[in-house]
C-alpha positions as CSV (number, residue, x, y, z in Angstrom):
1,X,-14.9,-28.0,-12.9
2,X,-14.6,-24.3,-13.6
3,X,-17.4,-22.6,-15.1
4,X,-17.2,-18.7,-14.5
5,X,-14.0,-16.5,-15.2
6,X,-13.6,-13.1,-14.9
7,X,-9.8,-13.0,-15.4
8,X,-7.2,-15.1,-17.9
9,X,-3.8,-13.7,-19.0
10,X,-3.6,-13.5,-22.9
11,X,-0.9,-14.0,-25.1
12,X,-1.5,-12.7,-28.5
13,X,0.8,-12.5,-31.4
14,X,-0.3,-10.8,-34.6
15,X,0.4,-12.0,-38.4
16,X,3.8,-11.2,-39.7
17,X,3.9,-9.4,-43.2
18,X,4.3,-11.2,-46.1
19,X,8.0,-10.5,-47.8
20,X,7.9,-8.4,-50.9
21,X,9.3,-10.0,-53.9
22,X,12.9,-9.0,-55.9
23,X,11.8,-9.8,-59.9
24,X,12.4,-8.4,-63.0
25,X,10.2,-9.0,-66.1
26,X,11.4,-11.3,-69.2
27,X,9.5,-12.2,-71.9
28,X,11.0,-12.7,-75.8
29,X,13.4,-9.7,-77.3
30,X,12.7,-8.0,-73.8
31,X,14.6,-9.7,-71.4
32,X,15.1,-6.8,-69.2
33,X,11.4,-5.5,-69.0
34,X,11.7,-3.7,-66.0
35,X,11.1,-4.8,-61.8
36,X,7.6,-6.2,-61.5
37,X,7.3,-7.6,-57.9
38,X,4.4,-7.3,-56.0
39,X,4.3,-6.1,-52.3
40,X,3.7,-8.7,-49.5
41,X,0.2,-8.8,-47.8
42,X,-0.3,-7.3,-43.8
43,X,-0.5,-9.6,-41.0
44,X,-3.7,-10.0,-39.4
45,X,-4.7,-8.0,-36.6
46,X,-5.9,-9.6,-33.2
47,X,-8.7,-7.9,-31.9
48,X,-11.2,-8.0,-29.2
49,X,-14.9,-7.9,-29.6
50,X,-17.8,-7.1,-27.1
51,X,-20.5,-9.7,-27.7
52,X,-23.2,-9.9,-25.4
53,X,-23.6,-13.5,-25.9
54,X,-20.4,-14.3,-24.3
55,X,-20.4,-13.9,-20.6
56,X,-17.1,-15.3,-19.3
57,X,-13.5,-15.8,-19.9
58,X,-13.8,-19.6,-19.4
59,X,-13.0,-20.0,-23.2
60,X,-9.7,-18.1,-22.6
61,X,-8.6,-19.6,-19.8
62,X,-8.4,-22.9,-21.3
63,X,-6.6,-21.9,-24.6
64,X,-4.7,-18.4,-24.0
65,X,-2.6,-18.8,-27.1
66,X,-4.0,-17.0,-29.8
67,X,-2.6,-16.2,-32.9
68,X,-3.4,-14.7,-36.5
69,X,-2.8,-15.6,-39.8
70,X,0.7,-14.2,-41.7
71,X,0.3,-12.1,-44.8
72,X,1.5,-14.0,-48.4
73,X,4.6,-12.9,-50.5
74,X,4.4,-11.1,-53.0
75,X,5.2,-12.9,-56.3
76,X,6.7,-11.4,-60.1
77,X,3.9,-10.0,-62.7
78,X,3.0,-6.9,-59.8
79,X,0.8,-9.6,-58.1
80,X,0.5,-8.7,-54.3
81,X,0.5,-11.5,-51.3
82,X,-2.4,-11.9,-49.7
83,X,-3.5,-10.2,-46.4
84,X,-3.8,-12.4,-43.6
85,X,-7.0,-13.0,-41.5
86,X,-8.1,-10.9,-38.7
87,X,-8.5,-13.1,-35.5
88,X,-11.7,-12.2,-33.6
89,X,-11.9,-12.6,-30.2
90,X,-15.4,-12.2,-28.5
91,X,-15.4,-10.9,-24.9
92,X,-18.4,-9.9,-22.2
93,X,-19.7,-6.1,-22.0
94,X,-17.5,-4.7,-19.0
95,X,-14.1,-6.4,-19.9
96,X,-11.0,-4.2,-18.9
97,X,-7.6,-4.9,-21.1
98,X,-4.7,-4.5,-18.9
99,X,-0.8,-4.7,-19.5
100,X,1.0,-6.7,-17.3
101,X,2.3,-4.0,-15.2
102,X,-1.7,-3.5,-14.3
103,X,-1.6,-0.3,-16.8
104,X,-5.4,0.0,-18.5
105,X,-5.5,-0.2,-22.0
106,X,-9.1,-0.4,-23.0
107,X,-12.3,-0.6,-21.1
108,X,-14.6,-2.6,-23.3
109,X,-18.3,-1.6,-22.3
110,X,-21.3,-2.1,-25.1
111,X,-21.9,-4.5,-28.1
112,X,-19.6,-4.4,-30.8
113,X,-17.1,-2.0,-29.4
114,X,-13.6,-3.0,-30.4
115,X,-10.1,-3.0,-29.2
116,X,-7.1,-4.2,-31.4
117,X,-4.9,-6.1,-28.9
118,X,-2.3,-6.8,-31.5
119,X,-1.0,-4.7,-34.8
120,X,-0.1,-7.1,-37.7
121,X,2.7,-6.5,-39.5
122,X,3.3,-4.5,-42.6
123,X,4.3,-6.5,-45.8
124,X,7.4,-5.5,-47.5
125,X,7.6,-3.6,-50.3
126,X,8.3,-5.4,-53.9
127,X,11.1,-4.1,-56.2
128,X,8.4,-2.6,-58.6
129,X,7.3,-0.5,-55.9
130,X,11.0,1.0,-54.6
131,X,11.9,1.6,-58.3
132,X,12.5,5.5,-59.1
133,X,14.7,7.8,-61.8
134,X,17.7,7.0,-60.2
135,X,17.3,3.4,-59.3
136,X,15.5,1.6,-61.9
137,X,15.6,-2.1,-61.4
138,X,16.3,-3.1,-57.8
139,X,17.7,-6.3,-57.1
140,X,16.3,-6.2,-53.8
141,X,12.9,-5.9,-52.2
142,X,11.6,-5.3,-48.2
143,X,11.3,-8.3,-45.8
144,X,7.5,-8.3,-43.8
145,X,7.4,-6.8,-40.8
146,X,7.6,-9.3,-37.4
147,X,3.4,-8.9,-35.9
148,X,3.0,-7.6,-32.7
149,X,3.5,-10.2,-29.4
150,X,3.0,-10.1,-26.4
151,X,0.7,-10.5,-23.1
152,X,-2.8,-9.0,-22.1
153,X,-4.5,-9.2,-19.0
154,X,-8.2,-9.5,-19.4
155,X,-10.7,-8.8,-16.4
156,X,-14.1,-9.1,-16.4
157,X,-16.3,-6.3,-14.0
158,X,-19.6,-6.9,-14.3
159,X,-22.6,-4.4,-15.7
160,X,-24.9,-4.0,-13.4
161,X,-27.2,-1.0,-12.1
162,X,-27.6,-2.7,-8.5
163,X,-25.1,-4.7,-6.6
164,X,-26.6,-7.1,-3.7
165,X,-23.5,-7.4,-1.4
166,X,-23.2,-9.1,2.4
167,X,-21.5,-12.3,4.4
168,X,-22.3,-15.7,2.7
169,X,-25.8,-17.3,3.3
170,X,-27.3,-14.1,3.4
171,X,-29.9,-14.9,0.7
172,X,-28.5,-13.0,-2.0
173,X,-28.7,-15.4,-4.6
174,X,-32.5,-15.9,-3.3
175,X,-33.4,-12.6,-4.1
176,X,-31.7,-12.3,-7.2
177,X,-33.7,-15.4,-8.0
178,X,-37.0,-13.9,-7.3
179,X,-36.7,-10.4,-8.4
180,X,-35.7,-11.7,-11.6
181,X,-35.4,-14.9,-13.8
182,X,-32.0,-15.8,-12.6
183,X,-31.8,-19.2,-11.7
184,X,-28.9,-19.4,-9.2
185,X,-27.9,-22.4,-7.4
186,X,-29.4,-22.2,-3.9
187,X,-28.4,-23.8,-0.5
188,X,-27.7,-23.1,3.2
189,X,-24.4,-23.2,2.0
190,X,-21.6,-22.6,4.9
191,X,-19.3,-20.6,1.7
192,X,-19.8,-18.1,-0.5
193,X,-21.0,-18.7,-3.7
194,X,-18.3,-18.8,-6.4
195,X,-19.3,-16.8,-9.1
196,X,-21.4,-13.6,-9.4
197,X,-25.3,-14.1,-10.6
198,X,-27.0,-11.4,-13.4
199,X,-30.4,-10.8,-13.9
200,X,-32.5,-8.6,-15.8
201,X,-35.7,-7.0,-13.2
202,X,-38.9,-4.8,-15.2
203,X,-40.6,-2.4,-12.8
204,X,-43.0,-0.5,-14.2
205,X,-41.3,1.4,-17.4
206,X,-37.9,0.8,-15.6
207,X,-35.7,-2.1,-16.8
208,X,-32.2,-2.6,-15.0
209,X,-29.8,-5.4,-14.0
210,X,-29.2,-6.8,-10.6
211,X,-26.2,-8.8,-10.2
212,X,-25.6,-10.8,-6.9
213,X,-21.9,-10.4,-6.3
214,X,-20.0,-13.4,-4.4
215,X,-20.3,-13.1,-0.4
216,X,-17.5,-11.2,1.5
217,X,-15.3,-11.8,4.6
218,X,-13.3,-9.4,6.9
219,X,-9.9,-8.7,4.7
220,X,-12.0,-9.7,1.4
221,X,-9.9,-6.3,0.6
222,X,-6.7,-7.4,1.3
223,X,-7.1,-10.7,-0.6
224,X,-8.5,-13.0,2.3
225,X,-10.8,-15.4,0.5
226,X,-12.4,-14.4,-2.7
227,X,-13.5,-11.2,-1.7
228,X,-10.9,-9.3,-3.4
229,X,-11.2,-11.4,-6.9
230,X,-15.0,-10.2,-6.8
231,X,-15.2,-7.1,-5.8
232,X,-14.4,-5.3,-8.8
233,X,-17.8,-6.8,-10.1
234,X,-19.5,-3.7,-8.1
235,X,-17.7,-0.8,-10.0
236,X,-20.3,-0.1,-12.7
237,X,-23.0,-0.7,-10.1
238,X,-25.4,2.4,-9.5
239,X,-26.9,1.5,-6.2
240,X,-25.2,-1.0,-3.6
241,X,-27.4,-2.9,-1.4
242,X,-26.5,-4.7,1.8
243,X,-28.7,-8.0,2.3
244,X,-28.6,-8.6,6.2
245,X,-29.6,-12.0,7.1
246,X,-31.9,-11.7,10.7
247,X,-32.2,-15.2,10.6
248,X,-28.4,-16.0,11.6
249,X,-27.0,-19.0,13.4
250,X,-24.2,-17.7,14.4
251,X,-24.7,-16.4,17.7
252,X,-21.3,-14.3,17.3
253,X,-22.4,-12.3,14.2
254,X,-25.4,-9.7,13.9
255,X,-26.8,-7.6,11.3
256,X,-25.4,-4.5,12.5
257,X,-21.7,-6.0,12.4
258,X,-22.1,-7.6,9.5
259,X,-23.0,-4.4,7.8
260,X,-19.8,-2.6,9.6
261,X,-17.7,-5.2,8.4
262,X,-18.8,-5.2,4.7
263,X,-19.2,-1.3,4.5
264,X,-15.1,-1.6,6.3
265,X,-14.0,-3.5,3.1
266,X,-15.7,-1.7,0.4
267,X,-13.9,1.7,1.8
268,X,-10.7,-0.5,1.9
269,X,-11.1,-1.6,-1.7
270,X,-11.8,2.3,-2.7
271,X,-14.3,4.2,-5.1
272,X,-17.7,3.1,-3.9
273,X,-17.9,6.3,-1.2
274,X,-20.5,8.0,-3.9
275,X,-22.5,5.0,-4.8
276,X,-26.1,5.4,-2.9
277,X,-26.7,2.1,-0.1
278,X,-30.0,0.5,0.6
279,X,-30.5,-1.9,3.5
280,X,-32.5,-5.5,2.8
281,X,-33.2,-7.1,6.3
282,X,-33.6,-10.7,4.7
283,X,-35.8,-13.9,5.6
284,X,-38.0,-11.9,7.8
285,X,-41.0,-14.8,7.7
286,X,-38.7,-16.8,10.1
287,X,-40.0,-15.5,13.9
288,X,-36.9,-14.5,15.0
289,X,-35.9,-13.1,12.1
290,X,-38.8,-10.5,12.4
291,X,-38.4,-9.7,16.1
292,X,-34.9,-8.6,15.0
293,X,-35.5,-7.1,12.4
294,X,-38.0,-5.0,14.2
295,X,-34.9,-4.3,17.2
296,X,-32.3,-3.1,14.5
297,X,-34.2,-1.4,12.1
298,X,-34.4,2.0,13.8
299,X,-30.5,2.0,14.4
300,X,-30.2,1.6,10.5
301,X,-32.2,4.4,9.5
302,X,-30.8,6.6,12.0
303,X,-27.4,6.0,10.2
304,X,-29.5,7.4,7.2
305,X,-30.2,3.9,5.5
306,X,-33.0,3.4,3.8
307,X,-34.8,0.1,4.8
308,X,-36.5,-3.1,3.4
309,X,-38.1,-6.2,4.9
310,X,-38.2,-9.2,2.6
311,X,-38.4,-12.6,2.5
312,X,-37.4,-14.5,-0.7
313,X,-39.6,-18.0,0.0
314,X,-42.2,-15.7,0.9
315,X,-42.1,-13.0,-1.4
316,X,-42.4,-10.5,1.3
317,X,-41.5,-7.1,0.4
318,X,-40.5,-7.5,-2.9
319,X,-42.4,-5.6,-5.2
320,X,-41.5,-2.1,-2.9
321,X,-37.7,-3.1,-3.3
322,X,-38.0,-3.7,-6.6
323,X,-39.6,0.0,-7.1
324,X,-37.0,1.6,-4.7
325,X,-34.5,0.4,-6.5
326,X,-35.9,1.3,-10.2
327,X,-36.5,5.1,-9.2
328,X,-32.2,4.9,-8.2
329,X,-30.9,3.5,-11.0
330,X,-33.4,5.9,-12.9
331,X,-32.2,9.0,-11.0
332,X,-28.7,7.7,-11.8
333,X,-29.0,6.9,-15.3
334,X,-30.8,10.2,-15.9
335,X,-28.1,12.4,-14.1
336,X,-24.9,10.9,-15.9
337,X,-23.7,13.4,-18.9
338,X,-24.7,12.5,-22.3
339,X,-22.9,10.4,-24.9
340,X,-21.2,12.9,-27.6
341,X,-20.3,12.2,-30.5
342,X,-17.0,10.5,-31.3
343,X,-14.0,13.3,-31.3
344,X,-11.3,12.9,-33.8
345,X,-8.4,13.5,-31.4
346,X,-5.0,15.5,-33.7
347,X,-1.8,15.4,-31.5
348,X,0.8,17.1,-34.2
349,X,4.6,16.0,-33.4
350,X,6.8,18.9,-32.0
351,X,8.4,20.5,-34.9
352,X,12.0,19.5,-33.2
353,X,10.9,15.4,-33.1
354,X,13.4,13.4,-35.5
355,X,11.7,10.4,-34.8
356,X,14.5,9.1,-33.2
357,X,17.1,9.4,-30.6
358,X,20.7,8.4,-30.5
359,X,22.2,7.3,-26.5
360,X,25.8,7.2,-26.1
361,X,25.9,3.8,-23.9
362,X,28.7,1.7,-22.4
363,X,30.8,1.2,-25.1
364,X,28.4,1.8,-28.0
365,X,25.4,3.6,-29.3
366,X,22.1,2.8,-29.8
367,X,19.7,4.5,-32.4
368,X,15.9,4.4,-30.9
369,X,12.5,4.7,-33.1
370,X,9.9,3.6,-35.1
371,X,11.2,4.2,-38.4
372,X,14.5,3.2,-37.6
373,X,13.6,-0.1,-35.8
374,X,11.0,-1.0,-38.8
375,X,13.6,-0.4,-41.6
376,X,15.8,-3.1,-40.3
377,X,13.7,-5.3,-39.4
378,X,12.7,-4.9,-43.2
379,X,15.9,-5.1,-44.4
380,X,17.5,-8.3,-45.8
381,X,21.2,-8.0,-44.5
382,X,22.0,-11.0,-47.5
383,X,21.6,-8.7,-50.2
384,X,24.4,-5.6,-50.6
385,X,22.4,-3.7,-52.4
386,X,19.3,-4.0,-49.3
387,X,22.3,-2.8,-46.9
388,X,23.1,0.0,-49.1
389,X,19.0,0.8,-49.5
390,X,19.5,1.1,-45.3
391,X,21.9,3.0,-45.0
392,X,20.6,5.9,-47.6
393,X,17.6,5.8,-45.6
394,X,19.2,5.9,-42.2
395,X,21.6,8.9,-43.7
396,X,18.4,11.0,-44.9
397,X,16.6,10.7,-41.8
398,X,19.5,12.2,-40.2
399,X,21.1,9.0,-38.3
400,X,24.6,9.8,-39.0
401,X,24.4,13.5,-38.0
402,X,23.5,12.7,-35.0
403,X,25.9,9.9,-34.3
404,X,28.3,12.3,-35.1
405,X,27.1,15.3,-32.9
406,X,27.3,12.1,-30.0
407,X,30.6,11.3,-30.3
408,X,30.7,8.1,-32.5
409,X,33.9,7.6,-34.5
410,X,34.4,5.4,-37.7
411,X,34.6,1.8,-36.1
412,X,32.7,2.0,-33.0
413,X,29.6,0.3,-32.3
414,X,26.3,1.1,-33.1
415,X,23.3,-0.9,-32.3
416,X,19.7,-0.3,-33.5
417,X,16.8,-1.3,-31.9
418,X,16.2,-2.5,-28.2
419,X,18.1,-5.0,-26.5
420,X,16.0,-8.1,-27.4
421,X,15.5,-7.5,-30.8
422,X,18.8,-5.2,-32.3
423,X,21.1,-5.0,-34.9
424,X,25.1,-4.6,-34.3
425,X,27.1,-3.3,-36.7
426,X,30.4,-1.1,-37.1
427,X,29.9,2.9,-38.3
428,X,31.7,3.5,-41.2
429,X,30.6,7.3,-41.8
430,X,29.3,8.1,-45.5
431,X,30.4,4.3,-46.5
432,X,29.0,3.9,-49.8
433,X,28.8,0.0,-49.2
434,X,26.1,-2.2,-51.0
435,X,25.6,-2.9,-54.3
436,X,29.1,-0.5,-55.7
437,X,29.2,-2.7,-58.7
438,X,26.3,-1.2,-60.3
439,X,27.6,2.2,-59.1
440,X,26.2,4.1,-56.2
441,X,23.5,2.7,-53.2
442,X,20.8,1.6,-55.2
443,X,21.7,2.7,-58.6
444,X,21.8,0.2,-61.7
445,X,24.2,1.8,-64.8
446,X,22.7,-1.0,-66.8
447,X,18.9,1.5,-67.1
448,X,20.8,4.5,-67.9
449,X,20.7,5.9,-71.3
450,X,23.8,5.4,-73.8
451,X,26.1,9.0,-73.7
452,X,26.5,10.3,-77.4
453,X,29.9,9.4,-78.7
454,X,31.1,13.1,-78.9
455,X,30.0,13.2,-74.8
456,X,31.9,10.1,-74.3
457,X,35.2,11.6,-75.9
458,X,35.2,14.4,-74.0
459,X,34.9,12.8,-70.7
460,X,37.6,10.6,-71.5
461,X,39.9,13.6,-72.2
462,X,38.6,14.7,-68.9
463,X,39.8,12.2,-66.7
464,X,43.3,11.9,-69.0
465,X,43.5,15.8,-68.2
466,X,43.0,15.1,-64.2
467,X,45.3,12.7,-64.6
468,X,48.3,14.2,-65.7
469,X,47.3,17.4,-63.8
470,X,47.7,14.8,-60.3
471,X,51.1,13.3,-61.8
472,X,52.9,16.6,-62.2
473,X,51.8,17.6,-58.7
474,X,53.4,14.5,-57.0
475,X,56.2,14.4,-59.4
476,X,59.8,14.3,-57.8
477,X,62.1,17.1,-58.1
């Protein structure tokens, strides 16, 4: 049964908005009080957590569907839908959020930090809320906003200031288990172990984690074996240390090539070159393990290795590695550059940015951007009077303009959006459609205040003036 995992694909889906509401009050002598519907609650947000607790994916890779909690509608009296529930999702300290393509999106290192894997949705806007001078009872409100779905790769490399790496049976996980109180499943096993070990090792003032990463074989690199699923688990290391086994079986393998081989992979695999080695000639109480460990010991230093002699059953040599390796990770903690404070980042859109961008395509054109995309997803294309809402907004943001300085003509085809989640329609330039029955886009006659008598009369000679003037010009001669 799987117990460790340090990678699961995600799918996440984030809470839709809640739908705003389209009401008008009523109440006795009053029964055209005004819009008073109330704005649909945000979708909850899907977001990751550090938790130092958790210390695998396991949970993930059993259950990758996750989803949050929709926002409510909003309902008449200006009462406002309730916002749906954030869904929490705790992760280990060193988890990397990836997109599918492999791009990083967040590098999750230290409690509580936070990464929001999925937006909710916004909640549409009730009719109280889009009510202004010129159009003072909508019949229409906004629809929610769909939440953000889609996929996230989650990996898990592990935090650790030393990194014990070398071929299977080397005695890694018997260190581990004696330098600290990791308690590793041990055995003369003929495979590598299958998930890394973390421990926690006090020497002197100096407290720092050791993690025994999963044994490697020649093209570990390349994918051969596990090698390459584990060998991101020595990134945040400080320190690498190669444990060489001098106690072998193998007659074709020795120290020296076993330390070639591994040192071949991790300059394969890439970005360990400045990470300081350390050389631990392991299980030194057997005979022949110290005789050859006497033998190869100069030919390691001359390489400029520093060397150890230890013994795990023992407990030969371990207090002087333990030292070595705290005065390292000290050095190395004390040179990195110091935390700053958080920076509040302000990238200003180029004066020249509509928003937006119109592309002639194949036979049609499609309008790209945010504001754009979002308005009609919020729009509710059963309602004239929502259509004609659109298309005022679309018009003052400059949409037509730009069809127009395209090439679009009246009747060709425009699509918004992208092309698994767009609206078709036909351009009709300056088409007051939606809602003409209660005058222009949006407008309601019924709110306006009565004209004086005297004002009426004298629009009504108006239009008989305009009339006649319109007959005598087309009149036959």
């Amino acid at each position: 049964m799987t117990t460790f995992v340090d990678r699961v694909e995600l799918h996440v889906a984030a809470g839709n908005g809640g739908h705003g509401c389209a009401s008008v009050h009523r109440e006795k002598f009053k029964p055209l009080g005004g819009p008073d519907g109330g704005n649909g609650g945000r979708g909850g947000d899907v977001i990751l957590v550090v938790d130092q607790s958790v210390t695998t994916l396991l949970e993930y890779h059993h259950s990758p569907h996750r989803k949050a909690t929709n926002g409510k509608p909003g309902e008449g009296g200006h009462r406002s839908g309730k916002d749906g529930s954030d869904l929490v999702l705790p992760v280990p300290d060193g988890t990397v959020v990836l997109d599918k393509r492999g791009n990083v999106l967040a590098d999750l290192i230290g409690e509580g930090t936070t990464y929001i894997a999925a937006q909710g949705g916004r909640g549409g806007l009730g009719n109280a809320a889009l009510a202004s001078a010129r159009r003072k009872a909508p019949g229409f409100a906004l629809l929610g906003e769909p939440g953000h779905a889609g996929d996230v790769v989650l990996e898990l490399k592990t935090v650790a200031d030393v990194a014990l790496v070398g071929y299977p049976s080397a005695g890694k996980s018997s260190l581990i288990s004696v330098l600290s109180a990791a308690k590793p499943k041990i055995a003369d096993y003929p495979f590598t172990t299958l998930v890394p070990n973390l421990g926690v090792v006090t020497a002197g003032s100096t407290v720092y984690t050791i993690a025994d990463v999963p044994g490697l074989i020649p093209g570990a690199s390349q994918g051969k074996g596990l090698g390459l699923e584990f060998l991101r688990h020595v990134e945040r290391c400080s320190v690498l240390v190669h444990v060489l086994d001098t106690a072998a079986l193998e007659s074709e393998r020795d120290p020296l090539t076993d330390l070639d081989v591994i040192e071949a992979e991790l300059a394969e695999y890439g970005g360990l070159e400045d990470r300081p080695r350390l050389v631990v000639l392991n299980k030194v109480d057997i005979p022949d393990g110290k005789d050859l460990a006497d033998i190869i010991r100069p030919d390691l230093e001359a390489r400029g290795y520093q060397v150890f002699e230890a013994s795990a059953i023992a407990h030969l040599g371990l207090k002087e590695l333990s030292f070595a390796l705290a005065d390292i990770v000290g050095k190395a903690r004390a040179a990195r550059p110091k935390e700053e404070a958080t920076r509040i980042v302000i990238r200003p859109k180029a004066v020249d940015d509509a928003g937006f961008k119109v592309v002639a395509e194949d036979g049609f054109y499609r309008v790209v951007g945010e504001k754009p995309e979002r308005w009609v997803h919020q729009t509710d294309f059963n309602n004239d009077e929502a259509v004609g809402y659109l298309a005022d907004r679309l018009n003052r943001l400059g949409v037509e303009e730009e069809l127009v300085k395209a090439g679009a003509r009246a009747g060709d085809e425009v699509v918004i959006g992208p092309e698994d989640n767009a609206v078709v329609f036909d351009w009709e330039p300056t088409l007051a459609a939606g809602a003409e029955m209660l005058g222009r886009r949006g407008e309601d006659h019924r709110f306006e205040a009565p004209r004086p008598a005297a004002q009426r009369r004298r629009d009504r000679d108006a239009e008989r003036d305009d009339a006649d003037e319109e007959y005598e010009s087309f009149k036959p001669f």
